[in-house]
C-alpha positions as CSV (number, residue, x, y, z in Angstrom):
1,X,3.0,4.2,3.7
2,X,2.2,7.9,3.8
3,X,1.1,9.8,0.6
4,X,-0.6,8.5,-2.9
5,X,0.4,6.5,-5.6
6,X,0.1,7.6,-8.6
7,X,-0.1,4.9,-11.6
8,X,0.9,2.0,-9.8
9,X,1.6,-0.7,-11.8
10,X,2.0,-4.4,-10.0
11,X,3.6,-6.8,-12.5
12,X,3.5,-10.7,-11.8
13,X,7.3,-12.0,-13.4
14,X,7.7,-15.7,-13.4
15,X,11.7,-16.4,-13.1
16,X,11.7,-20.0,-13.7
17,X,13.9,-21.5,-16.4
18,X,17.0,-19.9,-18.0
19,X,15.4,-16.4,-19.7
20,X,18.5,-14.1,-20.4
21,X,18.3,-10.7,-18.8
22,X,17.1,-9.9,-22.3
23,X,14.4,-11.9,-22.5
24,X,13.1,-10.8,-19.3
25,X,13.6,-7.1,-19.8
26,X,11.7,-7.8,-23.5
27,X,8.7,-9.9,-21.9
28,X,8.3,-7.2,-18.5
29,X,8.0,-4.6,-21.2
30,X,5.4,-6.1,-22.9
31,X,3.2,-7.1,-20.0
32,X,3.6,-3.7,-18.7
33,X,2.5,-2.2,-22.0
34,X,-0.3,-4.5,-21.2
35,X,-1.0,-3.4,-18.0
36,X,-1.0,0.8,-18.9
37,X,-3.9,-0.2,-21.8
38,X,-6.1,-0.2,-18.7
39,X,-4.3,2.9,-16.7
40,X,-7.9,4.5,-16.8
41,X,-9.4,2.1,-14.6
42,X,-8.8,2.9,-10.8
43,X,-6.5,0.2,-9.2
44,X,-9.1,-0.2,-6.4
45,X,-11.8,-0.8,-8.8
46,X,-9.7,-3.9,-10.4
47,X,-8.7,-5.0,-6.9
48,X,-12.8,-4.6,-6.0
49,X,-13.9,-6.5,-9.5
50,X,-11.0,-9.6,-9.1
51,X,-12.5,-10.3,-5.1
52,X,-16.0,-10.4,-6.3
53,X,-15.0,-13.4,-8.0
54,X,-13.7,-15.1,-5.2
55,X,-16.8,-14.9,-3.6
């Protein structure tokens, strides 16, 4: 991968059971809305903070 990513966003979407395309649209919009509450925080410094705890 060459180049920088500006606001990634990685989004975990659970397909099981029988969700319309609707419902999915509706609840990936939420959790991404979610997700950009904490835009100011470096993606490296989440990824840094979630493996300390795995320690």
């Amino acid at each position: 991968m060459v180049g920088q990513l500006n606001n990634a966003l990685v989004l975990r979407i659970s397909l099981v059971g029988e969700s319309t395309f609707a419902e999915l649209r509706k609840s990936t919009r939420r959790m991404a809305f979610g997700a950009f509450a904490y835009q100011d925080i470096p993606f490296v410094k989440q990824v840094e903070e979630l493996h300390s705890g795995w320690r």
